[in-house]
C-alpha positions as CSV (number, residue, x, y, z in Angstrom):
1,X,100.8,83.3,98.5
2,X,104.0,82.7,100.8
3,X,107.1,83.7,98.5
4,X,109.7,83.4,101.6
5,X,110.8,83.6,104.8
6,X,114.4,85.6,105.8
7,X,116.0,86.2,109.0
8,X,118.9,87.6,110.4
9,X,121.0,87.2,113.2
10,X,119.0,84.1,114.6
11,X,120.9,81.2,115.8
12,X,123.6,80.5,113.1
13,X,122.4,83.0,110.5
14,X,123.9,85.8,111.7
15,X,123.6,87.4,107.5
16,X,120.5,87.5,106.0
17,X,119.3,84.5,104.9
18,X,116.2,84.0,102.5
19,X,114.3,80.5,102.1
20,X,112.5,81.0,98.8
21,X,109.8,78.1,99.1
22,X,108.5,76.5,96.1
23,X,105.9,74.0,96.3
24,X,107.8,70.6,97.9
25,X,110.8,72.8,99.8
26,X,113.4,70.3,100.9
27,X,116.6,71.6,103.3
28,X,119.6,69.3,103.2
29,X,122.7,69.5,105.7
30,X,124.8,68.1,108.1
31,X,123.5,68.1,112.1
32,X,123.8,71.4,113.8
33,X,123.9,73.2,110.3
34,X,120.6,75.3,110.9
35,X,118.0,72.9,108.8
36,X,116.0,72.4,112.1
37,X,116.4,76.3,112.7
38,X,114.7,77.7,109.7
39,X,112.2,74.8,109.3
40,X,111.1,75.7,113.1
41,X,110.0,79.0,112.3
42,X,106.6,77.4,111.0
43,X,105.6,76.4,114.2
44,X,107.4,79.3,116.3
45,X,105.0,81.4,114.4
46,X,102.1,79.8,114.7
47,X,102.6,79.7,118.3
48,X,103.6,83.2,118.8
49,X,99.8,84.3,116.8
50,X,98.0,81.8,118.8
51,X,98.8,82.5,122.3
52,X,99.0,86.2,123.9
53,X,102.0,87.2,125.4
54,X,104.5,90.0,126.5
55,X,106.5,90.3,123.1
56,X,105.4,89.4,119.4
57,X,107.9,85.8,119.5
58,X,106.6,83.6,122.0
59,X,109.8,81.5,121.6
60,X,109.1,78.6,124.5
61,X,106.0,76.4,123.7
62,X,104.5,73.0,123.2
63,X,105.3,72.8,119.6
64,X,108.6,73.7,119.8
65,X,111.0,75.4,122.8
66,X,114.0,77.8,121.8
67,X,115.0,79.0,125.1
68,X,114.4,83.3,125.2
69,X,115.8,85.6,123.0
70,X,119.1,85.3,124.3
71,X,119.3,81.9,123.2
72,X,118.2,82.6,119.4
73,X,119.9,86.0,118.9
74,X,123.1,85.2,117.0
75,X,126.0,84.4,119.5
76,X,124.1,86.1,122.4
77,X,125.6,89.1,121.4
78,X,124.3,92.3,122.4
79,X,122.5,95.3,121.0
80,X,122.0,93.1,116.9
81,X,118.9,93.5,115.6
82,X,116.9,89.6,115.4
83,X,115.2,90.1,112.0
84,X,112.3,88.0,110.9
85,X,110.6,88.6,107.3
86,X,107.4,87.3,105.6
87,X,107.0,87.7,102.1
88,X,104.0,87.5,100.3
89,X,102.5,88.2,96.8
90,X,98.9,89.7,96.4
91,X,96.9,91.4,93.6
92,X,94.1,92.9,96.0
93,X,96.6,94.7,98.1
94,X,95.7,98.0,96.3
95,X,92.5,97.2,95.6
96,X,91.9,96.7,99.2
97,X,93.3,99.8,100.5
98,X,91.2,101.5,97.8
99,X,88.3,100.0,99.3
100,X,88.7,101.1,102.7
101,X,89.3,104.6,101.7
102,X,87.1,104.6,99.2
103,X,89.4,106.3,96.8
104,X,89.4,108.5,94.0
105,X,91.6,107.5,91.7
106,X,92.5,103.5,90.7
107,X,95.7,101.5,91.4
108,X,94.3,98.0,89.7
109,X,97.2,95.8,88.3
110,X,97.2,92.5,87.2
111,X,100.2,91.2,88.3
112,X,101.3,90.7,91.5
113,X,103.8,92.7,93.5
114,X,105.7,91.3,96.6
115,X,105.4,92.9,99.6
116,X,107.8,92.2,102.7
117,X,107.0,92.4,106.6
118,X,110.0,92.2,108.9
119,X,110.0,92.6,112.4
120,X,113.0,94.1,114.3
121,X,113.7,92.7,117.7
122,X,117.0,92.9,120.2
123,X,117.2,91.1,123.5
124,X,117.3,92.8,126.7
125,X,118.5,90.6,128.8
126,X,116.5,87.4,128.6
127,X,113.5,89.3,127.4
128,X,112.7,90.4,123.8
129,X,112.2,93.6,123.1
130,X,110.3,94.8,120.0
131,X,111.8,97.5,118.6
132,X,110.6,98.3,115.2
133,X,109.1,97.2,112.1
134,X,109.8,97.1,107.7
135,X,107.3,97.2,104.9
136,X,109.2,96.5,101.7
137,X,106.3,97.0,98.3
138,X,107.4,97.6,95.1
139,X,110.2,100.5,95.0
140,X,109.5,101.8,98.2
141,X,110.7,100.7,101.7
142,X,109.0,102.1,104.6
143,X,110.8,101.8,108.4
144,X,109.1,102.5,111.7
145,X,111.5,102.6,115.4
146,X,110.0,103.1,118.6
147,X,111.4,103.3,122.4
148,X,110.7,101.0,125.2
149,X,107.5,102.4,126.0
150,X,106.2,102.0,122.7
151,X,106.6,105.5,121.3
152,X,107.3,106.0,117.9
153,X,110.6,107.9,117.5
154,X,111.3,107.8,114.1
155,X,109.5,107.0,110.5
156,X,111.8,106.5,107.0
157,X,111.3,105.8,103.3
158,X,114.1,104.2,101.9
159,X,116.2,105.5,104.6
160,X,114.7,108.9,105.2
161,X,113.3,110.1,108.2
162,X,110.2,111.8,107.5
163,X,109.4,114.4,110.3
164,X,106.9,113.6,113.3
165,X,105.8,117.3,114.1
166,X,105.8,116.8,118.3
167,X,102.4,114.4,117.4
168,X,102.8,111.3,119.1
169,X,102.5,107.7,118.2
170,X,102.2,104.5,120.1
171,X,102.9,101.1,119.4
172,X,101.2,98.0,120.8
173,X,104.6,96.3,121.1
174,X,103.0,92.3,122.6
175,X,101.7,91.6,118.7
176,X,103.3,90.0,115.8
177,X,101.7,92.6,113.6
178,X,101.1,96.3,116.2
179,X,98.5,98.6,116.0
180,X,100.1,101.8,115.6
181,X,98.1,105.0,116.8
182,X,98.2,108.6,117.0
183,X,97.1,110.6,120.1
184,X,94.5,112.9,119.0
185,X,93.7,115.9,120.5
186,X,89.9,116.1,121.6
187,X,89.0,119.3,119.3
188,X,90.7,117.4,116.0
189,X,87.9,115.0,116.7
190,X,85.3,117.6,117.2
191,X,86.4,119.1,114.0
192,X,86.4,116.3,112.4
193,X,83.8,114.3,109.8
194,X,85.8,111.2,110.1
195,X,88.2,109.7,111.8
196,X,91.4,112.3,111.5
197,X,94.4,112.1,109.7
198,X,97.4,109.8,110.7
199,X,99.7,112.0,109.1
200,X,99.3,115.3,108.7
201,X,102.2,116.3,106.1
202,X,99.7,114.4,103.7
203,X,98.0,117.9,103.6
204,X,100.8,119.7,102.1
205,X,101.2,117.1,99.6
206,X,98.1,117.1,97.9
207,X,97.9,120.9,98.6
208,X,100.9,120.8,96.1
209,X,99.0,119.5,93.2
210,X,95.8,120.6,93.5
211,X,94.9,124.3,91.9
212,X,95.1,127.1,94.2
213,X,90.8,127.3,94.6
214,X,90.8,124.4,96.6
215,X,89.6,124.8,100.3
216,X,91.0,123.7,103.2
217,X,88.5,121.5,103.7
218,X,88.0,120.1,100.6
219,X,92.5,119.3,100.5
220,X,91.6,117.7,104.1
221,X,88.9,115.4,102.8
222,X,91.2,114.3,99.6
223,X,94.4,113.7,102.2
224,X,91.6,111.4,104.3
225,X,90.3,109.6,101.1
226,X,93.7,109.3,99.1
227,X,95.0,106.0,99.8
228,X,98.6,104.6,99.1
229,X,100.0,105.3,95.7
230,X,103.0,103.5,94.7
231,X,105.9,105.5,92.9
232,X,105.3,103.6,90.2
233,X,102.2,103.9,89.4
234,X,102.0,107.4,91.2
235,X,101.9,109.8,87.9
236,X,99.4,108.4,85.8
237,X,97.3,107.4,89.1
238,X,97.0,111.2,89.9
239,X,96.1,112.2,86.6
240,X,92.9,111.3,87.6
241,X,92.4,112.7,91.2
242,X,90.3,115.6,91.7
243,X,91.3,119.2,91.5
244,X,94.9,118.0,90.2
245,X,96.7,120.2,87.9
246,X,99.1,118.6,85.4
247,X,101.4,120.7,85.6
248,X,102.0,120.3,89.4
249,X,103.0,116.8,88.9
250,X,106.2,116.8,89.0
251,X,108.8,113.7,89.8
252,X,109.5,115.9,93.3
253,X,105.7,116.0,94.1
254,X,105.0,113.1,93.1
255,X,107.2,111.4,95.2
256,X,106.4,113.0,98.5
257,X,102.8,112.1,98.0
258,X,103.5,108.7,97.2
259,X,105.8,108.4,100.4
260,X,103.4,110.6,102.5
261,X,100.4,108.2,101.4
262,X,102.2,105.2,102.4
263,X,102.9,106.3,105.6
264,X,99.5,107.9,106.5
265,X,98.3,104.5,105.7
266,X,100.2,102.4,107.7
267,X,97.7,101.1,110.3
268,X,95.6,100.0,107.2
269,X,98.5,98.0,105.3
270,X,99.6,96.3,108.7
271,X,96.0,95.2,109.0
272,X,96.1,93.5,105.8
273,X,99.3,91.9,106.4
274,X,98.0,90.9,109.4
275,X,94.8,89.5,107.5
276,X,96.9,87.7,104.9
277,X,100.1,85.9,107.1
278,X,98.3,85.4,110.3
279,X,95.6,82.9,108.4
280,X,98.4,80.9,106.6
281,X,100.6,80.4,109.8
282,X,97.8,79.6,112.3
283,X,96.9,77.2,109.6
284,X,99.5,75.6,109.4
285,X,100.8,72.1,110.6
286,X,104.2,71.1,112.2
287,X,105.7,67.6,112.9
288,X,109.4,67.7,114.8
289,X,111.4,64.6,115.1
290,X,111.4,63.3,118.4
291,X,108.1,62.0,117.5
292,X,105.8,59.1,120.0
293,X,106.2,55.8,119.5
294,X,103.2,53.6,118.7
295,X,101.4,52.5,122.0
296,X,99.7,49.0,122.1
297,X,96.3,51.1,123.6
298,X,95.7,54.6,123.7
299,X,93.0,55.9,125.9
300,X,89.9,57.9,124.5
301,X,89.9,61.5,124.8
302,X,87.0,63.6,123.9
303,X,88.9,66.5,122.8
304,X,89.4,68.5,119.4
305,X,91.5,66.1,117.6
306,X,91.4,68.9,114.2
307,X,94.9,68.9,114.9
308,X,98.2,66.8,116.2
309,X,100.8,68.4,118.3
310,X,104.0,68.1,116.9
311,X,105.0,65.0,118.7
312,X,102.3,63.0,116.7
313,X,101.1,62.2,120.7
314,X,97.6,61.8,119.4
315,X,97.7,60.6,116.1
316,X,95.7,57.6,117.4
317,X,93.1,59.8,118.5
318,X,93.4,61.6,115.2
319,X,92.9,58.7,112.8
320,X,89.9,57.2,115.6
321,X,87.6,60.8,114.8
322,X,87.9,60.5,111.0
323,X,84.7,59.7,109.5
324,X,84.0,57.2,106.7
325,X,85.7,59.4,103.7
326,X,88.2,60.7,106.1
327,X,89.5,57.5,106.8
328,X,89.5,56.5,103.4
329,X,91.8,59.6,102.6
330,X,94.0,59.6,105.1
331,X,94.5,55.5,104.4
332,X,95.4,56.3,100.6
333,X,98.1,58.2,101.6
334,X,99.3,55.8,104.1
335,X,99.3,53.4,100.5
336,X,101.4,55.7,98.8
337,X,103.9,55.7,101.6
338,X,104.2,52.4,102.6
339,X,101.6,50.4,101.2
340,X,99.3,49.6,104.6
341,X,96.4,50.7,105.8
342,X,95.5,51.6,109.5
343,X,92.6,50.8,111.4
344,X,91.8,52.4,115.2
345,X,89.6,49.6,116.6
346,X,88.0,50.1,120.8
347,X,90.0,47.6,123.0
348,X,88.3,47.9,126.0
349,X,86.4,50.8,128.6
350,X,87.9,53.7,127.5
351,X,90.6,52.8,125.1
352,X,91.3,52.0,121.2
353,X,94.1,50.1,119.6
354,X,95.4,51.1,116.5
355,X,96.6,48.3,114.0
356,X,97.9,48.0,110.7
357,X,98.0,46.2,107.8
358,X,99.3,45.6,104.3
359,X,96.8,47.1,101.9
360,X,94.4,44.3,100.4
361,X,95.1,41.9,103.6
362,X,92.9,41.2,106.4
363,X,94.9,40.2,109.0
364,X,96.0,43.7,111.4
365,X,98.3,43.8,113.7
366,X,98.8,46.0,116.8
367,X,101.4,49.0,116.0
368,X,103.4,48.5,118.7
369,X,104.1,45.2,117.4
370,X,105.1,46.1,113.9
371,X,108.3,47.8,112.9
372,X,109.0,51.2,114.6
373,X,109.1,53.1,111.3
374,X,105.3,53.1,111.2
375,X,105.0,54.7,114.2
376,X,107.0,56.8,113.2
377,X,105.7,57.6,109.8
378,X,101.6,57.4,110.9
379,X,102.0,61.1,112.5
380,X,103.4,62.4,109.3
381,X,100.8,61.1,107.2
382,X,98.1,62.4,109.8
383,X,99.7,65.9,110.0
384,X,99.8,65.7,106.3
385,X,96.0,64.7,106.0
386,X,95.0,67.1,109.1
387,X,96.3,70.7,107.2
388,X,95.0,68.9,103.9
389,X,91.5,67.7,104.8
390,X,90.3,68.7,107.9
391,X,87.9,71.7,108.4
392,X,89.9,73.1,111.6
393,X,92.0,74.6,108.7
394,X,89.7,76.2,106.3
395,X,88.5,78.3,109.4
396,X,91.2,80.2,109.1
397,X,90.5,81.8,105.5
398,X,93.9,81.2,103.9
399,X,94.0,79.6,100.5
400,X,98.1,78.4,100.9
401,X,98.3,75.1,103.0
402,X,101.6,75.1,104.8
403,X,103.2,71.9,106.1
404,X,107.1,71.6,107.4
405,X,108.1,68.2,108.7
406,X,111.6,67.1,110.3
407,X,113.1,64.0,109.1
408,X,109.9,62.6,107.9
409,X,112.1,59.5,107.4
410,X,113.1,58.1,110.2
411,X,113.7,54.9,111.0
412,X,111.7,54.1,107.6
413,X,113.5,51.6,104.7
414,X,115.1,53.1,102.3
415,X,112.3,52.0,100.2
416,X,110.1,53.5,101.7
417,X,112.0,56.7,102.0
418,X,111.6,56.6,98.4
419,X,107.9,56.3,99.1
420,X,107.9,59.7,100.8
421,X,108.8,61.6,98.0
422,X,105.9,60.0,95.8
423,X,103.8,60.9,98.7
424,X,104.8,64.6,99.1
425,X,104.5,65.6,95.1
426,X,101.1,63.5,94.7
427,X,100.3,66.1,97.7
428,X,100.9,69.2,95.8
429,X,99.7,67.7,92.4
430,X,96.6,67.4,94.2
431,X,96.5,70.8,95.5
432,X,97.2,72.3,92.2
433,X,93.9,71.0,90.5
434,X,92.0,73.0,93.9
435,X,92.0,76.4,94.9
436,X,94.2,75.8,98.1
437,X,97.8,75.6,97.1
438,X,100.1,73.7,99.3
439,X,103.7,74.5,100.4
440,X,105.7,71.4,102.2
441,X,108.7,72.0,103.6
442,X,111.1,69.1,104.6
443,X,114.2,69.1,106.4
444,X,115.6,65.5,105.9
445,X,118.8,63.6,105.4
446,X,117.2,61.1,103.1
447,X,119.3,60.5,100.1
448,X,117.2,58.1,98.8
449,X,114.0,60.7,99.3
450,X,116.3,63.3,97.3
451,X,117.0,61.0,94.1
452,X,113.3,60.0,94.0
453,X,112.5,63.6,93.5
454,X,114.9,63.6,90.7
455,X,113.3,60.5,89.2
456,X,109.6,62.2,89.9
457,X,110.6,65.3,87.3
458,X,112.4,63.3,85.0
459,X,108.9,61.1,84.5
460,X,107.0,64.6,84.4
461,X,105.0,64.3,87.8
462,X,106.2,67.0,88.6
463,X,107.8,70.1,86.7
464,X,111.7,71.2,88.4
465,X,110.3,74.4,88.6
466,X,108.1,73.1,91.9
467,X,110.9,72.2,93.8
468,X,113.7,74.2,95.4
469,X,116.5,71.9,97.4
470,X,118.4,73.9,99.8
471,X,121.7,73.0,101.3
472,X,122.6,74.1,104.6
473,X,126.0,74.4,106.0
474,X,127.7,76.4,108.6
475,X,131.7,77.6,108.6
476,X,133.6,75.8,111.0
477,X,136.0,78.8,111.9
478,X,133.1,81.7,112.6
479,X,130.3,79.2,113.2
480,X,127.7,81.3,110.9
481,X,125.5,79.0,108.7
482,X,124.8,79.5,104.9
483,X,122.4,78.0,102.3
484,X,122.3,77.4,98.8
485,X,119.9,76.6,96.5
486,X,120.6,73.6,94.0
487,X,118.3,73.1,91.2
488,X,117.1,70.3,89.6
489,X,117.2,70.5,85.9
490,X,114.1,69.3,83.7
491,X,115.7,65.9,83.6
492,X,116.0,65.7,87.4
493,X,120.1,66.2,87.9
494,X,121.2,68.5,90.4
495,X,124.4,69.9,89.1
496,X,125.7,71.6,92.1
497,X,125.5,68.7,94.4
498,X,128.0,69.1,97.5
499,X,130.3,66.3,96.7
500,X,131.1,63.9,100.1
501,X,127.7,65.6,101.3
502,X,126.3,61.6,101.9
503,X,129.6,60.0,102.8
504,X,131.0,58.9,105.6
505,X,134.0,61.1,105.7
């Protein structure tokens, strides 16, 4: 499950910032405070996995266009770290490195721990350069740096460099989540039963607590089939490891193996990251603001319509491939927003109109003779439905559904911005009672939407705890932009609300 996203030194953040999502995820501020910013990191990672290309951030793309590097990096400036983190929770982390090594000894929990991938990247000129990675997991915070030609020049555990021994390790510095390996010499693989070690020090560390009897071969087998052992759980997990003596346990060996383990299993825990963001972000759906008005005919394109580009561009097409339930669903979330249903009707060779109407009437009219709002507000609803219903989303194995919107709003009545919030909580009500749990982040500057949601937990459709409001602001002297969390309470009041925040002044 997605627990947050933090970044530093991109665009006004120049501190680290953390966006804890909840459920419904709303950012609040004044233009130009950095809302569009952090809700655009949705999209800019989903294009960055989707598309190859020379650096892990492909920052200019059709969902949305940041420049290079040089225009994200805080105030251009030169030689700061751009730091992006993903954190998730998982209870089969363990178990899953366990599996793959096949290991000895169990590290099952129950609850689950957070673990943190951050990538470190600095601009060089107007190209980004990947210079290093961060796996934060339970006590234990594990660094890698490497030079421009991808060689790994340093490794640390909570700030300790850990020695390389002259072996050498390269990086595949184009992905989002490298494959890191060591140069092997052509006799270790002769030698060897298996694949050989990543890190060799992980032979001195089990040598350490294993009796003296124990053979070379037989420490080199347990070093291969020892996966990563958490400090915490470390002691009473290597009670039950082979050859161990109990008296060789102590807090000193203990913690080298655990550190050792970790790093002689890095390939394997950046493969499951890899297996467990990459899903939920190329799953997930974007719509910006500057989104297409309604056409009076749109012409018929045989192409995968699983998905709509962030303008909403093909919505029309969208709404004209849903099948008989399809439509259905996606019309009864057009009702809860604004209480019309749609209809996509062929107008001719080669082209389909799409119409409206109020719910329960017959007569439709042509969108582009309605209000704009509804143009406006049909690519939401289809975005919303498309990451909600469609199969194009379910190929991707990820049971979070992850949905940011900009101004979701606009040009809507303040009636119906009201509507909006209904909309988005009936969403995640929905997704609690399935497996699939859905995170919606919206970046608006809806009062009205805002005071709904207070109203919503105050009836008990929703509990407080599902919602996080963040405010966004940035300093007017040093130009560096902030958030803060306000909370509603169980009766739907935020306390902290920034007073003047919706007047004129």
């Amino acid at each position: 499950m997605l627990k947050s996203i933090s970044v530093e030194n991109y665009r006004g953040f120049k501190e680290k910032t953390i966006l804890n999502f909840r459920p419904l995820t709303i950012l609040l501020g004044r233009n130009s405070s950095g809302k569009s910013s952090l809700t655009r990191l949705v999209p800019l990672l989903q294009q960055s996995l989707e598309r190859e290309s020379s650096s892990p951030i492909l920052w200019s793309a059709e969902a949305v266009d940041m420049g290079t590097i040089s225009d994200v990096i805080t105030h251009g400036e030169t030689g700061e770290e751009l730091r992006i983190g993903i954190k998730i929770d998982d209870l089969s982390f363990l178990n899953t490195l366990n599996r793959i090594k096949r290991n000895f000894v169990s590290t099952d929990r129950n609850d689950p721990i957070d673990i943190e991938y951050i990538i470190r990247l600095v601009a060089d000129g107007y190209r980004t350069r990947f210079i290093g990675i961060e796996i934060n997991y339970d006590l234990q915070r594990l660094s890698v740096d490497w030079d421009i030609a991808g060689r790994v020049t340093d490794i640390r555990i909570d700030g300790k460099s850990y020695p390389l021994h002259n072996v050498s390790y390269l990086v595949d510095t184009k992905s989002l989540f490298p494959e890191i390996v060591r140069m092997v010499a052509k006799e270790e693989v002769a030698r060897a039963s298996r694949t050989p070690i990543f890190y060799d020090p992980i032979k001195d560390a089990v040598s350490s607590i294993v009796h003296g009897r124990t053979a070379k071969e037989k420490v080199e087998f347990l070093s291969r089939s020892l996966s990563y052992v958490p400090r915490r759980l470390a002691k009473n997990t290597l009670k039950s490891f082979p050859n161990t003596v109990a008296a060789k346990l102590t807090e000193l060996n203990i913690n080298r193996l655990s550190d050792f383990s970790m790093i002689n299993d890095l390939p394997f825990i950046i493969r499951f990251l890899s297996s467990r963001i990459a899903p939920l972000f190329l799953g997930s759906a974007y719509i910006g603001p500057s989104r297409a008005s309604g056409k009076r005919f749109d012409r018929i394109q045989e192409l995968s319509v699983n998905r709509l580009d962030s303008s909403g561009e093909n919505a029309a097409m969208y709404v004209y491939s849903l099948n008989a339930s399809e439509r259905a669903s996606f019309n009864e979330l057009l009702i809860r927003a604004c209480g019309h249903v749609l209809a996509v009707e062929e107008s001719g060779p080669g082209h389909v109109s799409v119409k409206i109407a109020r719910h329960g009437q017959e007569q439709f009219e042509n969108i582009a003779d309605v209000g704009f709002g509804f143009s406006q507000l049909v690519p939401v609803i289809a975005q919303l439905h498309a990451v909600r219903e469609r199969n194009e989303y379910d190929h991707f194995g990820s049971p979070n559904v992850l949905f940011a919107v900009e101004q979701p709003e606009l040009h809507l009545h303040p009636a119906m911005q009201s509507n909006l919030a209904d909309l988005f909580v009936g969403a995640v009500k929905t997704a609690s009672d399935s497996e699939r749990q859905t995170t919606i982040l919206v970046e608006t500057h809806s009062e009205t939407l805002v005071s709904q949601l207070g109203v919503l937990i105050a009836e008990g459709e929703i509990s407080n705890n599902d919602v996080a409001v963040y405010f966004v602001s940035k300093n007017e002297t040093d130009g560096i932009s902030r958030i803060k969390e306000m909370a509603f309470d169980e009766s739907g009041i935020i306390s902290e609300w920034p007073i003047g925040f919706f007047s004129a002044s």
